[in-house]
C-alpha positions as CSV (number, residue, x, y, z in Angstrom):
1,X,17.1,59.3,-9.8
2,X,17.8,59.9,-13.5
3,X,18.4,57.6,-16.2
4,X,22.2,58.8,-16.5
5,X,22.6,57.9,-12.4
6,X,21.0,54.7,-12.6
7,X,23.1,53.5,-15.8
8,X,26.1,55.0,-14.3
9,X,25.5,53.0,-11.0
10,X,25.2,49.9,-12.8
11,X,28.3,50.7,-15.1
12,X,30.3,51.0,-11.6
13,X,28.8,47.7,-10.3
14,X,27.2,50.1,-7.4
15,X,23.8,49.0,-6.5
16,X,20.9,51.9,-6.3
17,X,19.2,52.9,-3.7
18,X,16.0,51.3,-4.4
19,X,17.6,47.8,-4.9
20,X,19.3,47.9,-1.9
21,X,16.0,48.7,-0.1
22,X,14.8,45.7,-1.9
23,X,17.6,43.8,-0.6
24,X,17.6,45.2,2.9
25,X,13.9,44.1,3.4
26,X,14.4,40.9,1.7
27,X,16.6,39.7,4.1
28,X,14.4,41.3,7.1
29,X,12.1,39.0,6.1
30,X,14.6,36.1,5.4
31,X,16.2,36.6,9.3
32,X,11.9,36.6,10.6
33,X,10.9,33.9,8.7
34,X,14.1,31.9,9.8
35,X,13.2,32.8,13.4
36,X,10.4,32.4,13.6
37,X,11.2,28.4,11.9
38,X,13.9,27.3,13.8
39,X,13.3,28.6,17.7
40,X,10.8,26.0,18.3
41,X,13.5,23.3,17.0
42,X,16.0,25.3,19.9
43,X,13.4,24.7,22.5
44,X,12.6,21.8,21.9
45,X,16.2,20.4,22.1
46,X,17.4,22.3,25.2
47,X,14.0,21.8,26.7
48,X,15.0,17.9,26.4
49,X,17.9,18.8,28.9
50,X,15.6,20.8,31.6
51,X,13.7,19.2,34.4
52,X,10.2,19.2,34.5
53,X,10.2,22.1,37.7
54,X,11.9,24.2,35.1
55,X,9.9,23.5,32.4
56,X,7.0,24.5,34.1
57,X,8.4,27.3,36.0
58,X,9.4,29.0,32.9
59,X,7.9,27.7,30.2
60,X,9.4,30.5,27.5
61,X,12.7,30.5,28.0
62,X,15.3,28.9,25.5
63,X,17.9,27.8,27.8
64,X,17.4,25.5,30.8
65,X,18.8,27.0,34.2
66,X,21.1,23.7,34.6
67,X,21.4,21.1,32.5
68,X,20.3,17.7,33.5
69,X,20.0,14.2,31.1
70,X,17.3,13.3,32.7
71,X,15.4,13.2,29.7
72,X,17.7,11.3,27.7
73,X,17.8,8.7,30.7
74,X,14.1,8.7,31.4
75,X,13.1,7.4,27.6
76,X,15.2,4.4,27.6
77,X,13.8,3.7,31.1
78,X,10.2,4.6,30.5
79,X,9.3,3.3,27.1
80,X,11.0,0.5,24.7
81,X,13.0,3.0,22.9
82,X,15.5,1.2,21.3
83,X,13.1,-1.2,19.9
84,X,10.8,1.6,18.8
85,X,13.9,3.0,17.1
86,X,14.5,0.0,15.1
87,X,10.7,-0.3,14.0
88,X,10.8,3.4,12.7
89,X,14.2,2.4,10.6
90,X,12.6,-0.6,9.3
91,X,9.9,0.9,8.3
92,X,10.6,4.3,6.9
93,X,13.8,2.4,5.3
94,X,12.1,-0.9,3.8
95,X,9.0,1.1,2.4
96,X,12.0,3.9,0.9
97,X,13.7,1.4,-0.5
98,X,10.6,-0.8,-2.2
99,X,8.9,2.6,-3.1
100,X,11.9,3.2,-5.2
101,X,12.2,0.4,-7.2
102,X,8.1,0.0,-8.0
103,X,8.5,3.7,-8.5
104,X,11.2,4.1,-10.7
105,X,10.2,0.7,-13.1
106,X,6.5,2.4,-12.9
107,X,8.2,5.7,-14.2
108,X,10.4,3.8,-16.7
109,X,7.7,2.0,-18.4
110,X,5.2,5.4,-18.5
111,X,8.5,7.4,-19.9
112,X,10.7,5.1,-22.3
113,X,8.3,2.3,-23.0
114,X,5.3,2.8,-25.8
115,X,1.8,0.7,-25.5
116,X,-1.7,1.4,-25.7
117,X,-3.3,3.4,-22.7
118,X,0.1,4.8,-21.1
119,X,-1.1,7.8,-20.6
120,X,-4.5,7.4,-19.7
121,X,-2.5,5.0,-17.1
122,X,-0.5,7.9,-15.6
123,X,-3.6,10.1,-15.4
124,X,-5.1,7.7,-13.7
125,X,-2.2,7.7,-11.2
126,X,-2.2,11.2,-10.5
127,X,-5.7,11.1,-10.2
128,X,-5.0,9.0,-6.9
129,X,-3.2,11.9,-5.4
130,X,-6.1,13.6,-5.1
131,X,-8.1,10.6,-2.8
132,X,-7.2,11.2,1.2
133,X,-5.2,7.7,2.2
134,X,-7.8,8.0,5.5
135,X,-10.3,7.1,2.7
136,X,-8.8,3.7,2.1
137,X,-7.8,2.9,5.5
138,X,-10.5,0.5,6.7
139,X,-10.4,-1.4,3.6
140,X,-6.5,-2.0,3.9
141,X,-7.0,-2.7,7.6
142,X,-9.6,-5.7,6.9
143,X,-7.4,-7.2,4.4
144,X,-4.3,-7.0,6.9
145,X,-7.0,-8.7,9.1
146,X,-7.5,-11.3,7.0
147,X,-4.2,-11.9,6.1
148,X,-2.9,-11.8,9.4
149,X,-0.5,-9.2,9.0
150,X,-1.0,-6.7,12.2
151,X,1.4,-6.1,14.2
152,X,3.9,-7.1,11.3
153,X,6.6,-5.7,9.8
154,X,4.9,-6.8,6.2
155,X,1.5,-5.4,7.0
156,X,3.1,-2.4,7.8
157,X,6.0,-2.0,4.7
158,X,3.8,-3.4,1.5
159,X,0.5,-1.1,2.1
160,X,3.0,1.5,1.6
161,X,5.1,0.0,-1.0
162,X,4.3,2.8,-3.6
163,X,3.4,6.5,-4.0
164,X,1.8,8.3,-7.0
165,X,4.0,11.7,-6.0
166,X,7.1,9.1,-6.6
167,X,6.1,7.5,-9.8
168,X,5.3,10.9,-11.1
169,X,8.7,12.9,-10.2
170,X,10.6,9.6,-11.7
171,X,8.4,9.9,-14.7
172,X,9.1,13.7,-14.6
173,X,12.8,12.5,-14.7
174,X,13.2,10.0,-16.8
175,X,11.4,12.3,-20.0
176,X,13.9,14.6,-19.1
177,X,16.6,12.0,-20.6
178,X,18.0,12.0,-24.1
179,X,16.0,9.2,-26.3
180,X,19.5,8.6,-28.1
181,X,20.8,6.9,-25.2
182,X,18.2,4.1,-25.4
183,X,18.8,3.9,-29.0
184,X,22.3,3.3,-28.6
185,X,21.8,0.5,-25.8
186,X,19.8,-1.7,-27.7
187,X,22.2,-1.5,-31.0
188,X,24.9,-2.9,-28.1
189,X,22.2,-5.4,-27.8
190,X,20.7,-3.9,-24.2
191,X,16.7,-5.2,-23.5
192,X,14.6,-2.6,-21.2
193,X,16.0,-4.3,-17.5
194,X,19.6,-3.5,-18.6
195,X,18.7,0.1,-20.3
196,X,16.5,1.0,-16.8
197,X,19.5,-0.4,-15.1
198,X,22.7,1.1,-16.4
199,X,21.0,3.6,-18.6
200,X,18.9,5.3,-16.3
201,X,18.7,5.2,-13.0
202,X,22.7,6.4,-12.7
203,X,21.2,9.4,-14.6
204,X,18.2,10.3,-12.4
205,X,20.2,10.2,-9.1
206,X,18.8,13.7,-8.2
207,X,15.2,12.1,-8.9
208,X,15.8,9.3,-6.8
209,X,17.3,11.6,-3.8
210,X,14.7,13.5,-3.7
211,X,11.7,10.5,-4.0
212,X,13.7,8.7,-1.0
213,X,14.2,11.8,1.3
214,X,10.7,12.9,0.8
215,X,9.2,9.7,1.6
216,X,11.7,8.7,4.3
217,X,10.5,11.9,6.2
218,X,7.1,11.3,5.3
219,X,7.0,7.6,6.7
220,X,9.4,8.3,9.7
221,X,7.3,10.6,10.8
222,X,3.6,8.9,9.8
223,X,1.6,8.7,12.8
224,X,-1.6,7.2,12.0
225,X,-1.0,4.1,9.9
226,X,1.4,2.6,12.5
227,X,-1.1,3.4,15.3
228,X,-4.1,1.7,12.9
229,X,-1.5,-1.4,12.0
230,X,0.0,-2.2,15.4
231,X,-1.4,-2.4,18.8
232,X,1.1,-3.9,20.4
233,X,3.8,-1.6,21.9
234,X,7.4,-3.4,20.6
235,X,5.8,-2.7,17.0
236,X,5.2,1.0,17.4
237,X,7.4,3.1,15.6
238,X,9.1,5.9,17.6
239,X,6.4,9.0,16.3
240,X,3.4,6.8,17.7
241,X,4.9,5.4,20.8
242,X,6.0,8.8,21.8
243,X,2.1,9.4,21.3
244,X,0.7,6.7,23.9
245,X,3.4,7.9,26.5
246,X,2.3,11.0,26.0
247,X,-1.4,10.0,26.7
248,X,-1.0,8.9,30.0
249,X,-2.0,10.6,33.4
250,X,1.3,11.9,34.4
251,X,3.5,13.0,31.5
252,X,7.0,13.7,31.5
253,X,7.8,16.1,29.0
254,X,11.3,16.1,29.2
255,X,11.2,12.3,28.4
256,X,8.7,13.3,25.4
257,X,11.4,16.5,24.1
258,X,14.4,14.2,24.8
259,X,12.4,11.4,22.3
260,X,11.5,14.0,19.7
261,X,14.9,15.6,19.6
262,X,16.9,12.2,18.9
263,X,13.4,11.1,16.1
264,X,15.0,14.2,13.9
265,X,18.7,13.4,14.1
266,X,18.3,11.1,11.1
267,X,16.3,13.0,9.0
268,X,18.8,15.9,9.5
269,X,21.5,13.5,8.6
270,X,20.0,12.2,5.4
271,X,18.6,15.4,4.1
272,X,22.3,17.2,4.6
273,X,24.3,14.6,2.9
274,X,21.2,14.5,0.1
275,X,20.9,18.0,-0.1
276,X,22.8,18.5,-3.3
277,X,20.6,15.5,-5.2
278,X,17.4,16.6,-3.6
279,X,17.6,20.0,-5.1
280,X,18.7,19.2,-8.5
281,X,15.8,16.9,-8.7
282,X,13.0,19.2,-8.1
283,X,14.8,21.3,-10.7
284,X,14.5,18.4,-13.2
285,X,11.4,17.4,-12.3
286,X,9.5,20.5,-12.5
287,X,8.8,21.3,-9.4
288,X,10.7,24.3,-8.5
C-alpha cells in the first residue's frame, strides 16, 4: 500500500489492512488465553454440583448431567467448615489489616521522614524479598514453641504481621506525593502522626487497595504456614483443611470442588469492588 493510501486511511479514521490483522490476531489470542484461564474455574464450580459417578464417568465434561448439592451438603457434614471459614477470615483479615498499618508507617518514615541510614534501611528490606519464607520457617516455629502460640490465632496473625512487597509499593506511593503538602501541615502546626494520618494515607488509597487485596489473596490462600502453625483441626484455615480431607482413603471430590468453589467467592468479591484502587496503584507505584 502506498504512502498516499495509508495517510488517506488514517485521514478517514479507516483502519489498514495490516492493523486490522494486528487486531484480529490480537484478540485470537486474547479469546485463547481467556479460555484457556477461566474453563478450569467453570469446572470446577459445576463439577461442585455433579455426583461423584459422574465425575468419574466423564471426567471432561463442563456441565453435570443433573444437578445435585450434594457437595455443598457433604462439606458442612464432613469437615468443620464453618469454623474453618472463620479461621481463614481471621487470618487473612487480621494479618491485612496489621500488614497495613506496619506497612504504610514503615513506608511513611522511608518516604517523608529524613535520618541517617534510610536508605541503606530500605535496601535492606528489599533485600529480604529475595530470602524463600521456607528458609525462616523452623526458626519462627520454635519461637511459637516457646511462646506457646500454636494452634493460636496470634502465632498465626503476628509472624505475618508485615511484608517487604508492602512496605515497598507504600514507599513507592507515598514518593509519589507532593512534598508541599507536608510543608503546609506542619505551618498548621501538624507533627508526622497527623500528616501520615490525614495527609497521606487518604491520598494513597490505590496503594493501600492494592497492598490489602494482594496480601488478602496471598494469606487466604497460604497453605503451608497454617499447616506448620496448627495441628489441631478447628484452627485450620479453609485452604489446609480442604488439604487433610483430601488426604484421606476415600475422597469425595465433589465435597473438595464444592469447598474450593465457596474459598474464591470472597476474593472475587474484594478484588471487583477494589478493582478500580488496585489498578491505579500499580500504576503509581511502578509496577505496570
Amino acid at each position: 500500500m502506498s504512502t498516499e493510501t495509508q495517510l488517506s486511511s488514517r485521514g478517514t479514521g479507516r483502519p489498514t489492512p495490516s492493523s486490522a490483522a494486528r487486531a484480529t490476531v490480537t484478540w485470537i489470542y486474547l479469546g485463547v488465553a481467556v479460555i484457556l484461564a477461566i474453563v478450569p474455574f467453570i469446572w470446577m464450580v459445576f463439577g461442585a454440583f455433579r455426583s461423584e459417578s459422574d465425575l468419574f464417568g466423564n471426567p471432561a465434561s463442563l456441565f453435570p448431567h443433573t444437578f445435585t448439592l450434594h457437595g455443598f451438603i457433604g462439606i458442612w457434614q464432613q469437615l468443620p467448615f464453618l469454623r474453618q471459614l472463620i479461621n481463614s477470615f481471621v487470618f487473612a483479615g487480621g494479618t491485612t489489616f496489621l500488614t497495613l498499618v506496619f506497612d504504610s508507617l514503615c513506608a511513611y518514615a522511608l518516604a517523608r521522614m529524613q535520618f541517617r541510614g534510610r536508605n541503606v534501611v530500605f535496601v535492606l528490606i528489599l533485600v529480604t524479598l529475595m530470602v524463600p519464607f521456607q528458609v525462616t520457617l523452623i526458626p519462627v516455629f520454635i519461637e511459637l514453641f516457646h511462646f506457646g502460640w500454636l494452634n493460636t490465632y496470634q502465632g498465626l496473625i503476628i509472624p505475618r504481621a508485615t511484608s517487604a512487597f508492602g512496605i515497598f509499593l507504600f514507599r513507592q506511593s507515598f514518593i509519589s506525593i507532593p512534598r508541599e503538602l507536608d510543608e503546609a501541615a506542619r505551618i498548621d502546626g501538624a507533627n508526622h502522626l497527623r500528616i501520615y494520618w490525614q495527609v497521606i494515607l487518604p491520598l494513597a488509597k490505590p496503594a493501600i487497595a492494592t497492598v490489602a487485596v494482594l496480601n488478602f489473596m496471598n494469606l487466604w490462600n497460604d497453605l503451608l504456614w497454617p499447616l506448620v502453625i496448627t495441628s489441631n483441626q478447628n484452627m485450620l484455615t479453609l485452604p489446609a483443611g480442604l488439604t487433610l480431607f483430601g488426604g484421606q482413603h476415600i475422597t469425595d471430590h465433589a465435597v473438595l470442588l464444592a469447598g474450593a468453589t465457596i474459598s474464591i467467592i470472597p476474593l472475587a468479591i474484594g478484588f471487583i469492588f477494589a478493582q478500580r484502587y488496585f489498578v491505579a496503584g500499580l500504576t503509581t507505584s511502578g509496577l505496570k
